[in-house]
C-alpha positions as CSV (number, residue, x, y, z in Angstrom):
1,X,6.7,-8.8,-6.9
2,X,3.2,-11.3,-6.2
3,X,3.8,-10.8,-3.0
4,X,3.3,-7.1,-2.8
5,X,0.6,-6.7,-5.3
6,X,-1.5,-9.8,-3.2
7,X,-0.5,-7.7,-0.1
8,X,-1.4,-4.4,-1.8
9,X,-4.6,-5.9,-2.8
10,X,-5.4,-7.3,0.6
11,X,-4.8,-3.8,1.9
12,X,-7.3,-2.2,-0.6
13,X,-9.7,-4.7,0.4
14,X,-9.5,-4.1,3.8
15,X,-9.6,0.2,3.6
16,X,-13.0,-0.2,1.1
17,X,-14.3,-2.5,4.2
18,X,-13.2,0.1,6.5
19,X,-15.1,2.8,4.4
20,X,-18.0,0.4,4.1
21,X,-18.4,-0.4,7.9
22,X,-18.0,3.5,8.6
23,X,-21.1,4.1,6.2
24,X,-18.6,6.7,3.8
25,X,-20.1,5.2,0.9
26,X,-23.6,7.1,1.3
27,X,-21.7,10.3,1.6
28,X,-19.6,9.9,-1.3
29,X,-22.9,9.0,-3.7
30,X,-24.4,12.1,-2.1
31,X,-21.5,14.2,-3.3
32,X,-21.7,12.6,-6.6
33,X,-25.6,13.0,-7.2
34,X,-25.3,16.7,-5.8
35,X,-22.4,17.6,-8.1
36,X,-24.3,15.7,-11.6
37,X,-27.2,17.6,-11.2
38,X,-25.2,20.5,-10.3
39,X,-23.4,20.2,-14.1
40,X,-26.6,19.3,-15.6
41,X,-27.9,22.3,-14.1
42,X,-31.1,20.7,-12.3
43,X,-29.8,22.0,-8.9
């Protein structure tokens, strides 16, 4: 059971790199600025 959840982990790791190296995370905190001030009602 150790084994899986290290490998699991590892596997995590390595798929937030991946999302990292292919600059996703700037698109997701657009998304999540545009939809806050969307229920805020800013935007």
């Amino acid at each position: 059971m150790r084994k899986i959840r290290i490998c699991l982990l590892a596997v995590a790791l390595l798929m937030i790199g991946f999302g990292l190296w292919r600059g996703e995370a700037e698109v997701v905190l657009s998304k999540g600025i545009n939809l806050c001030l969307e229920c805020v009602g800013i935007g």
